[in-house]
N, C-alpha and C positions, 0 to 999 in steps of 0.2 A: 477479465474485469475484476476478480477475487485482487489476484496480482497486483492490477494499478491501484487499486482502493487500500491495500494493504501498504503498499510502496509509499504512496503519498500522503498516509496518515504518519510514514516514520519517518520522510521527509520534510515536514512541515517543522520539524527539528533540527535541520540541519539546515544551515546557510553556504558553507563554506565547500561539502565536498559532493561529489556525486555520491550518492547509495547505491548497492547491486543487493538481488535477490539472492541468497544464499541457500535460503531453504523453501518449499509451500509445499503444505498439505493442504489437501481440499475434502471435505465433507458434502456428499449430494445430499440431503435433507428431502428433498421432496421434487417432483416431475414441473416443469416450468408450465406455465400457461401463456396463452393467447394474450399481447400488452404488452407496456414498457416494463423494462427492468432496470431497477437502483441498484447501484453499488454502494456498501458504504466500507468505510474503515474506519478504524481507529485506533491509534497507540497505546501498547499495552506496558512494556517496561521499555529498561535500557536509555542511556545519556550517553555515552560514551565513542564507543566503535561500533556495538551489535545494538540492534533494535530490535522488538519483536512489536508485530501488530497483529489486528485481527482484522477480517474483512466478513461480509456476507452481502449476497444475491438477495433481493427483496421483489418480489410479483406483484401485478397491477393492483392487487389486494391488499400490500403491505404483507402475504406472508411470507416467510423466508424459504430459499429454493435450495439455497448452497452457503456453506461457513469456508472459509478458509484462516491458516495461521499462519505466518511467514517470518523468516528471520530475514534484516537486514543491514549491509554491515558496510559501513565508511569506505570508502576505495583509498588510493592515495593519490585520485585526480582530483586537481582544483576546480571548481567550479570557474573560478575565473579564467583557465587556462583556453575554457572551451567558446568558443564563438556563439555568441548573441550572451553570453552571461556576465553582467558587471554586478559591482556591489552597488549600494545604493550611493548617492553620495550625502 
């Protein structure tokens, strides 16, 4: 969950290519509880090729379980190359 929450805050950047995860650290913070769990993410630096974001695990409480940080970095696949993906028109 760290992962896709991280993933998709540095993709919400990118139109054109697929991203791959290059790097994640994960930080336990504290033991999960009993309830739903939120992901969140969100973009830290990077425009270019590399991205970094940040993610974290949130408990039915709102308090946090787990952080993650992840580098990730432009492939040289098109997104349009791949089936179900067009641009808008």
């Amino acid at each position: 969950m760290l992962d896709d929450a991280g993933f998709y805050a540095a993709n919400s950047l990118v139109s054109d290519r697929f991203l791959l995860t290059t790097a994640f650290n994960l930080l336990f913070t504290s033991p999960l509880k009993a309830g739903p769990i939120t992901a969140e993410g969100r973009w830290i630096s990077g425009h270019r090729r590399v991205f970094v974001a940040e993610s974290r695990l949130l408990d039915a409480d709102g308090e946090e379980a787990a952080r993650g940080t992840g580098t990730f970095m432009k492939s040289k696949i098109p997104l349009s190359s791949l089936d179900g993906y067009e641009f808008p028109a």
